[in-house]
C-alpha positions as CSV (number, residue, x, y, z in Angstrom):
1,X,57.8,-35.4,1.7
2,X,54.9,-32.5,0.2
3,X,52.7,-34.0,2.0
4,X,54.2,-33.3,4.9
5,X,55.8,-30.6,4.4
6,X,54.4,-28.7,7.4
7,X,56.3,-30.5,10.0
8,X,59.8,-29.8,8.0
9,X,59.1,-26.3,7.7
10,X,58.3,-26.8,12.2
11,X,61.2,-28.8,12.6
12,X,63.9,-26.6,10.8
13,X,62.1,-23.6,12.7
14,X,62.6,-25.8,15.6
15,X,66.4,-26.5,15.2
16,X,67.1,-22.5,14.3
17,X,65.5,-21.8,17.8
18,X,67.2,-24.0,19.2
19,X,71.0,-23.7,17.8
20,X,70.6,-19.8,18.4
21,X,69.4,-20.3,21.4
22,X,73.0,-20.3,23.3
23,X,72.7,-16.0,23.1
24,X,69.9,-15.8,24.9
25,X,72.4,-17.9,28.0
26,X,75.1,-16.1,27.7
27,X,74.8,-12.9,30.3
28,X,74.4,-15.2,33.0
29,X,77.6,-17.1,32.5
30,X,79.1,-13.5,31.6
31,X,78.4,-11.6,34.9
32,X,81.1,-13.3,37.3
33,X,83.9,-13.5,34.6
34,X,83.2,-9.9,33.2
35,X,83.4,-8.8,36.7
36,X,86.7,-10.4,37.5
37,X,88.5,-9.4,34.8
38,X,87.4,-6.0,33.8
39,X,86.3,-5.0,37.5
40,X,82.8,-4.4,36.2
41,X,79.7,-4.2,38.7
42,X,76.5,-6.2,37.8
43,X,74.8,-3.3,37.1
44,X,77.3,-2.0,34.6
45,X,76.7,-5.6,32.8
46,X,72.9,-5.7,33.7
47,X,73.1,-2.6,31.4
48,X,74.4,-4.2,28.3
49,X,72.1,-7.3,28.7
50,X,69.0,-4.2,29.0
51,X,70.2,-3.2,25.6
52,X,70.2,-6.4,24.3
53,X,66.5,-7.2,25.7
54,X,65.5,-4.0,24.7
55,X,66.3,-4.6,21.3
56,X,65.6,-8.0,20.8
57,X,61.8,-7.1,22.1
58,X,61.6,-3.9,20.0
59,X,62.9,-5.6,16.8
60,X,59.8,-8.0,17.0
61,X,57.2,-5.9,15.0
62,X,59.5,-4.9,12.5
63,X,61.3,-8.1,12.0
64,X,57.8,-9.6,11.8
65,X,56.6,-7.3,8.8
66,X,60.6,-7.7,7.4
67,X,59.4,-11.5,7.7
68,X,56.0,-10.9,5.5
69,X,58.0,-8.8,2.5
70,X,61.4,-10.0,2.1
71,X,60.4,-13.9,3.4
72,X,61.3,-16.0,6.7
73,X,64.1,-17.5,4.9
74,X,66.0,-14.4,3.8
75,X,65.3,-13.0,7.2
76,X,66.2,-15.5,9.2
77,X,69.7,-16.5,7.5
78,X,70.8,-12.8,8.3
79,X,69.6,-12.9,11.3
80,X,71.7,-16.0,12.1
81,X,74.4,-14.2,10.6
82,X,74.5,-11.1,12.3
83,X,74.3,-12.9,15.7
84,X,77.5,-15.5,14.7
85,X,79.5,-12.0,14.1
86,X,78.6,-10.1,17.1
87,X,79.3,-13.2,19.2
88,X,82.9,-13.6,17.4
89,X,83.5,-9.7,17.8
90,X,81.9,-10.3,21.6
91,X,85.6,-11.8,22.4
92,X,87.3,-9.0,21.5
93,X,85.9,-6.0,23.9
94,X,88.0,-4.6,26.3
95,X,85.4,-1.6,27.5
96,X,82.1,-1.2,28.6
97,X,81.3,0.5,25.0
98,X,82.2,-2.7,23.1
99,X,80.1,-5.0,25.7
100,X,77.1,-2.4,25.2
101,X,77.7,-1.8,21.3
102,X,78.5,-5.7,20.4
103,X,76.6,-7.8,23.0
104,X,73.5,-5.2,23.5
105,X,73.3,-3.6,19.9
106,X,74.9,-6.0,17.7
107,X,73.6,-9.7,19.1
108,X,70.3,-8.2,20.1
109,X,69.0,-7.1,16.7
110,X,70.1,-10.2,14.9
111,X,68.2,-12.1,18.1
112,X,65.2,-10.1,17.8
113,X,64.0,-11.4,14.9
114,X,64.2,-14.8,16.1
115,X,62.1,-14.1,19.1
116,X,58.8,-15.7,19.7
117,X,57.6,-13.4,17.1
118,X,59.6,-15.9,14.4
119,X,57.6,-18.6,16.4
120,X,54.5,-17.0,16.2
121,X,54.5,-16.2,12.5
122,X,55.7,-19.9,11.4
123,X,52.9,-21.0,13.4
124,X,50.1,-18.5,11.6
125,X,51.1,-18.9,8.3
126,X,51.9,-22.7,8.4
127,X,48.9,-24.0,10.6
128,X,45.5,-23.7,11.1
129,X,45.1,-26.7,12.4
130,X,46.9,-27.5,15.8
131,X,48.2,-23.8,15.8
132,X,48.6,-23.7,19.8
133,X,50.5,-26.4,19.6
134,X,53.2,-25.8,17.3
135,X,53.4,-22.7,19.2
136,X,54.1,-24.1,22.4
137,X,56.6,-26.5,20.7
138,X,58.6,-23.6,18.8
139,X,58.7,-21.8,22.1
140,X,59.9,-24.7,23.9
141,X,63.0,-24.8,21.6
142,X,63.8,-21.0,21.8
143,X,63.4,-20.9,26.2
144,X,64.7,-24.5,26.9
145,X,67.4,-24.3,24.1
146,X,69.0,-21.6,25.7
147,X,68.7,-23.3,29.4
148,X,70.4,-26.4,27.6
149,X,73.0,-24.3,26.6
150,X,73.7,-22.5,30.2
151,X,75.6,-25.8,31.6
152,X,77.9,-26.8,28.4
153,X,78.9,-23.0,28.1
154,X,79.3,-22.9,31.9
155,X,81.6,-25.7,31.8
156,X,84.1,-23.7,28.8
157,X,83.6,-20.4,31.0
158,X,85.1,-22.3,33.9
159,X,88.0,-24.6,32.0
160,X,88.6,-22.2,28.7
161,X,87.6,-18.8,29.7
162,X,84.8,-16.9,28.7
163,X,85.6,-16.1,25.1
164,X,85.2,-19.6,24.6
165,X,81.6,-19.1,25.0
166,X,80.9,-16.4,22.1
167,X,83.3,-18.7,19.6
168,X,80.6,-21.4,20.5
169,X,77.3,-19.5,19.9
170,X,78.7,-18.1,16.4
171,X,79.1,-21.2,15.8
172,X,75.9,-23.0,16.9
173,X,74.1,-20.2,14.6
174,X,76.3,-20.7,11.7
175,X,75.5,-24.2,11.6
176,X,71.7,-23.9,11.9
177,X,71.8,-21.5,8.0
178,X,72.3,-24.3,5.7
179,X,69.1,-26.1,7.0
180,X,67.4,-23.2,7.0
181,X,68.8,-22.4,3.2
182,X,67.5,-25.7,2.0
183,X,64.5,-26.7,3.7
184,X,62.9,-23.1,4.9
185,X,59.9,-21.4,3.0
186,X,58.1,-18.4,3.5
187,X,54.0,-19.9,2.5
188,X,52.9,-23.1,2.2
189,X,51.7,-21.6,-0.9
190,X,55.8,-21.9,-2.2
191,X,54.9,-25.6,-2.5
192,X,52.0,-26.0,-3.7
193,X,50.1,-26.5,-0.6
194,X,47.3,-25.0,1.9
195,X,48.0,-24.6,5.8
196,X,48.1,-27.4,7.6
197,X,44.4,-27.9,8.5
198,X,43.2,-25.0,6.1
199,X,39.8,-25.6,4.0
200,X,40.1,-25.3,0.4
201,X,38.4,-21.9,0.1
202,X,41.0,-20.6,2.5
203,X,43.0,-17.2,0.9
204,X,46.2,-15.9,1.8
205,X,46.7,-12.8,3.9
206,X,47.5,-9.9,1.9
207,X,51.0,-9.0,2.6
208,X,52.1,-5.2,2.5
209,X,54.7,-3.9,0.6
210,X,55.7,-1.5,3.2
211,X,56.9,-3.5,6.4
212,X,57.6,-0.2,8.4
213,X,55.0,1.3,7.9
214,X,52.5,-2.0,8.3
215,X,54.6,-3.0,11.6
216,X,53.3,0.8,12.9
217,X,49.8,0.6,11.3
218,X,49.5,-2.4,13.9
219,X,50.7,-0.6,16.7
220,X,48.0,2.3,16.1
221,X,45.4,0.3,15.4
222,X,45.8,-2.3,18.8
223,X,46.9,0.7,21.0
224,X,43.0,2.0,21.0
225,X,42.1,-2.0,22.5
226,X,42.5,-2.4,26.2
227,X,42.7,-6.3,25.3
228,X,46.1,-5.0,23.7
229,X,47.5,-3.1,26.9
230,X,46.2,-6.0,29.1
231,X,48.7,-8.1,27.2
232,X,51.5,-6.0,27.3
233,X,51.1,-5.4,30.6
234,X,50.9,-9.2,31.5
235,X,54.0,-9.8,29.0
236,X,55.8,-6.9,30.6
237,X,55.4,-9.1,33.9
238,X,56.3,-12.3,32.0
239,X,59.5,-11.4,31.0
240,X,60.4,-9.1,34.4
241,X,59.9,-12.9,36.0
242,X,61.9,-14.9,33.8
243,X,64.5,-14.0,30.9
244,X,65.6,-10.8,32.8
245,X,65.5,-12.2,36.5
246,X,65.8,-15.3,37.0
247,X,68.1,-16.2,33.6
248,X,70.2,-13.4,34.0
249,X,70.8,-12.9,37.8
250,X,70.4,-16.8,38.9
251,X,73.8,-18.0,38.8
252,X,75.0,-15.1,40.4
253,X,72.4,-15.3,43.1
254,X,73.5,-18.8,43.8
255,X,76.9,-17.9,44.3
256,X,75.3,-15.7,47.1
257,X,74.7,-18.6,48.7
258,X,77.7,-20.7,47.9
259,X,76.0,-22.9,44.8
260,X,78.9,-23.2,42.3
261,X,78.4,-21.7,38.7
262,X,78.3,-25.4,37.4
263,X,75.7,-26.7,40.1
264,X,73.7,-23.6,39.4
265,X,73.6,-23.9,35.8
266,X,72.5,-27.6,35.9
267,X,69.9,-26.4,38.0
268,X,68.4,-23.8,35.1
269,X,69.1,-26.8,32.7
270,X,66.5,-28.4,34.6
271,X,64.4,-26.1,33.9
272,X,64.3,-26.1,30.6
273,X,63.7,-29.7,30.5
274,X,60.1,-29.4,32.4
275,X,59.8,-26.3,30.5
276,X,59.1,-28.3,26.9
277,X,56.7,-30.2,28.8
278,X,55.1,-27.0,30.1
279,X,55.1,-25.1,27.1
280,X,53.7,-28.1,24.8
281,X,51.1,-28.4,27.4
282,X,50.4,-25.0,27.4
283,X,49.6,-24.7,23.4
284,X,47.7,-28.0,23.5
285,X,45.8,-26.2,25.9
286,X,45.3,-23.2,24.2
287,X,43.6,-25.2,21.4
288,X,41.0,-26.3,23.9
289,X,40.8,-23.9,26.3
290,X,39.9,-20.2,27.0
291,X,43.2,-18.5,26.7
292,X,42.9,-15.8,29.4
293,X,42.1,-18.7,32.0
294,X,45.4,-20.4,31.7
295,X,47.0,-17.0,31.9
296,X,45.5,-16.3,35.4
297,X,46.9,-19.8,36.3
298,X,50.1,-19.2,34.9
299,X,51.2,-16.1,36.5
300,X,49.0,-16.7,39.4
301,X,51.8,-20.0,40.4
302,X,54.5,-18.7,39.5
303,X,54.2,-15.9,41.7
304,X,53.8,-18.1,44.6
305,X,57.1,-20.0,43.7
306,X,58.9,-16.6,43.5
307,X,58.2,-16.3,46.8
308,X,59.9,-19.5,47.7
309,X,63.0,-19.1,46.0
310,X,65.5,-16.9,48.4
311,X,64.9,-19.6,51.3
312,X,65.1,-22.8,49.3
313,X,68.3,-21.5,47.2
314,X,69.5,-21.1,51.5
315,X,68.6,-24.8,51.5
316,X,69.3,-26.3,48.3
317,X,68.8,-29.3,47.9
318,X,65.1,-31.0,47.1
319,X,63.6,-27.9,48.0
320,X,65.8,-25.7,45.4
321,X,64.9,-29.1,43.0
322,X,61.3,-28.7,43.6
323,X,61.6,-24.9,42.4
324,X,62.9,-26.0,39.1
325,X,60.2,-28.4,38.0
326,X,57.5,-25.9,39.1
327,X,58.5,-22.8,38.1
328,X,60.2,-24.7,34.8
329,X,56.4,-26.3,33.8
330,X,55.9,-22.7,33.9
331,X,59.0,-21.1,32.4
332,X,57.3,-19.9,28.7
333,X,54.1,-21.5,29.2
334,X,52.2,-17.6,28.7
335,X,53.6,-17.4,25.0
336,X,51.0,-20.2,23.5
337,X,47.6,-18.2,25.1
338,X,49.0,-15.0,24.4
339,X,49.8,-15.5,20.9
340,X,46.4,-16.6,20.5
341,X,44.7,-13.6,21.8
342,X,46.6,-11.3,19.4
343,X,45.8,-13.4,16.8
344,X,42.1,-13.7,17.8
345,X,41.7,-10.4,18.5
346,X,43.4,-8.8,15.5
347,X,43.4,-11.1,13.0
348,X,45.8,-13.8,10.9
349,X,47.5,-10.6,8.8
350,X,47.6,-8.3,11.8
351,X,48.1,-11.0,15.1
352,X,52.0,-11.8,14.9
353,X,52.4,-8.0,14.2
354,X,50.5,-7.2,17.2
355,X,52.4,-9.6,19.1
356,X,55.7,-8.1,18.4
357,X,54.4,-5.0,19.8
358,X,52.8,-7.2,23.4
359,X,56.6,-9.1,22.9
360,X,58.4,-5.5,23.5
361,X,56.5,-5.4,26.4
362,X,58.0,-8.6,27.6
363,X,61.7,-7.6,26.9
364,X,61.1,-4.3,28.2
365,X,59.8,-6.0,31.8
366,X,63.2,-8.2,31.4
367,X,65.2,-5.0,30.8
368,X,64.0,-3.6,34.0
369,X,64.7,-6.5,35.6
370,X,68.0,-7.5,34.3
371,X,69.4,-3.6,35.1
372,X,67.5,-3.4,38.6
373,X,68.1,-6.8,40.1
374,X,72.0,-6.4,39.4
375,X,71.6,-2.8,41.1
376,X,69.4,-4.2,44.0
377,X,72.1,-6.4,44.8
378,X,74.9,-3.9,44.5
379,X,72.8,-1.8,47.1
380,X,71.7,-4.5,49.1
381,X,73.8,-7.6,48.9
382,X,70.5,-9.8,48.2
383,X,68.6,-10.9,45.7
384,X,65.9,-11.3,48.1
385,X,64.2,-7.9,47.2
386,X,64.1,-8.5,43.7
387,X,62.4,-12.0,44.0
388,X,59.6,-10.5,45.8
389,X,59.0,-7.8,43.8
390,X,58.7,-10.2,40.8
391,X,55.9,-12.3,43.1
392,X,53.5,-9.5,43.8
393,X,54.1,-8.6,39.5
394,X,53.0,-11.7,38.7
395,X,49.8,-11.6,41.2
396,X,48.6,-8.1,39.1
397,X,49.6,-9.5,36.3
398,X,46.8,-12.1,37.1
399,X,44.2,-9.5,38.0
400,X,45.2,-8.2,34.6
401,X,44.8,-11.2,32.8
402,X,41.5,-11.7,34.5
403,X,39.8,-8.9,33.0
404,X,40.2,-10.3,29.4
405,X,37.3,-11.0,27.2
406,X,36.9,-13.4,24.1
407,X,33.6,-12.0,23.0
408,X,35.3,-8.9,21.1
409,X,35.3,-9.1,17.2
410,X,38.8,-9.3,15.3
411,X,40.4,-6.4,14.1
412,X,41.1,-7.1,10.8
413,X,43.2,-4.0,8.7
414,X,41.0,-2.2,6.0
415,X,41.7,-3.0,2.3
């Protein structure tokens, strides 16, 4: 088992991403139910899922450095913790200050720190060898997990109520700790071993013993690199397109055109299916391939298939069908290429830092989205608007992308 230690250590992080992954599902199976019983408009709950985007972006860099002092394992179990209480206490609210204090405060700092940033520091620490990959695969469980999820919880939101749902993510998380308790470790090192593909001369990263303080030493030093803002810019776009447009508002957009919750949510189910083989594609890729080129192809298509999706949801459908498998190959495909970047560009130490930093970017873009697409349609009575918008993001976030260069040395932080 030693021997192959590694690929435990990849497939408990791959079973924590995906048994948490039900909170990332939840807002939009909350936004119809919420707004029948409490009256609330969409963007009223559009807030509350900002908050919780915001927050389980901005966590990233600090959870990251939390990760390097106190250990993944430590971290991650109260992580998994604090999201099975806020989900439990989720059932409870009766006011808009409860859904914005338990679903948006509470549930999105225990989720931050198992963002893509938890992916991306597994994969750094744990691999040297095959690092794109494992990335892609631990990304794959996080996005598809919670696209799983949407048509099981759907189903209890429809048959048992909503509250049903936040019993079942509490306990989804809860049931991921004692893997995580037994099998988890923070370094190869714990064990006795090198990184998986490491050469024998290979030395361990210092860690600091100030996470705070190394999360914003990261920050200032990326912030003077333009490969850094190209990044968060691109991310910003990434997650404007996905987690808070399409995953929040889709089921409610369907309704718009007479697709029931149920349907709908089978539909994002499928995209998390073609999204694992996306997203393993994409870090098998990244291995092999300039990373900044598959960006420009990434964002570059699924622009065009945001384009499409107001008249094939009128349809339905093979067309809407069609729209799944595409835009699914390209659901979380960015995450593999633009963890390597960071990691290129500033180093093993200072990359998964850095990429909590290009990660807020991304929530902050799904923020924007999740609180203007809801407000769109309030003013509107279409989705339409906000699908286009998202199209033309997507093609400058491809003229973005297309300005990175590989040639620049790594930042590596002084001794």
């Amino acid at each position: 088992m030693k021997k192959n230690y590694h690929w435990w250590v990849f497939g408990v992080a791959f079973l924590t991403l995906l048994g948490a992954a039900g909170f990332r599902s939840t807002p939009a199976i909350l936004i119809d139910p919420l707004k029948k019983e409490f009256g609330w408009g969409r963007g009223t709950i559009g807030t509350a899922v900002s908050i919780n985007v915001l927050l389980y972006g901005f966590i990233g860099p600090f959870a990251a450095a939390l990760q390097m002092k106190y250990g993944l394992r430590r971290i991650t179990i109260w992580a998994l913790s604090v999201i099975s209480i806020g989900a439990l206490l989720t059932t409870q609210i009766s006011t808009t200050w409860h859904l914005y204090l338990l679903w948006g405060g509470v549930v999105g700092t225990g989720s931050g720190c198992l963002a893509t940033v938890f992916a991306s520091t597994v994969a750094t620490r744990w691999f040297v060898k095959n690092r794109g990959l494992v990335i892609g695969g631990l990304t794959a469980a996080g996005a598809s997990g919670q696209l799983i999820f949407l048509p099981v919880l759907s189903r209890l939101a429809d048959h048992y109520g909503w509250r049903w749902v936040g019993v079942t993510i509490a306990l989804s998380a809860l049931a991921v700790i004692p893997f995580v308790a037994l099998l988890l470790r923070n370094y190869p090192s714990d064990v006795g071993l090198l990184p998986y593909g490491a050469e024998h001369d290979y030395v361990l990263p210092e860690t600091s013993d100030r996470p705070i303080r190394a999360a914003f030493s990261a920050f200032t030093a990326a912030k003077r690199s333009g490969v850094f803002w190209l990044l968060w810019g691109s991310f910003f776009v990434c997650g404007l397109s996905t987690n808070g447009l399409i995953q929040t508002h889709f089921l409610a957009a369907a309704h718009d055109h007479s697709v029931t919750a149920t349907n709908a949510a089978s539909y994002l189910a499928l995209i998390g299916v073609f999204d694992v083989v996306g997203t393993i594609a994409s870090g098998w890729l990244t291995d092999r391939i300039d990373p900044a080129k598959l960006l420009m192809v990434y964002y570059s298509f699924r622009g065009l298939s945001l384009l499409f999706l107001d008249p094939v949801l009128g349809t339905r459908g093979m067309g809407l069908v069609g729209f799944m498998v595409f835009y699914g190959l390209d659901w979380v495909a960015t995450v593999p290429p633009t963890v390597a970047i960071c990691v290129e560009r500033f180093g093993v130490q200072r990359g998964p830092l850095v990429y909590g930093w290009v990660f807020a970017g991304h929530q902050t873009g799904a923020a924007v989205a999740a609180w203007g697409a809801g407000a769109l349609r309030d003013a509107t009575g279409s989705y339409r608007p906000s699908f286009l918008i998202a199209g033309v993001c997507c093609g400058l976030a491809t003229f973005g992308v297309s300005r990175l260069r590989r040639s620049e040395p790594v930042m590596e932080p002084s001794r």
